[in-house]
Steps between C-alpha positions, in 0.01 A plus 500: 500500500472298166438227682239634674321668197497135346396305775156767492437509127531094468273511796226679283512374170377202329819433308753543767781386246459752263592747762866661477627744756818745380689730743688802321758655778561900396715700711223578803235294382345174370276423272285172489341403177242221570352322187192299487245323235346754321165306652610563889581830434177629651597250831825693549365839444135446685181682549631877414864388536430435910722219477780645298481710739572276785792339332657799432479628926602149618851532257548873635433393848806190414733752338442732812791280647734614241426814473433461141223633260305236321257518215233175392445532109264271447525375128 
């Protein structure tokens, strides 16, 4: 799932090494903190957060195999 959530944000942005991608396992749950430039911030997050959006229900579809809860913070 990390993967995945940085192989879509350095797809978007115009400063694809400035993006960093940490995974945070709790006891039922993950938590994936993306960071971008504070310039592709409005790539990531999109036209009333539509893209955000789509990141974060392509990771919960992935972690739907594990049976795992997964939250996108996008930082």
């Amino acid at each position: 799932m990390k993967e995945l959530v940085e192989v879509l944000a350095k797809a978007l942005v115009d400063h694809p090494d400035m993006v960093t991608v940490d995974m945070i396992e709790k006891e039922k749950s993950y938590v994936i903190e993306l960071r971008v430039a504070p310039d592709d911030m409005g790539k990531v997050i999109g036209k009333q957060g539509r893209i955000a959006k789509a990141i974060r229900t392509l990771v919960k579809a992935a972690a739907t195999k594990e049976r795992k809860k997964v939250t996108v913070d996008i930082i």
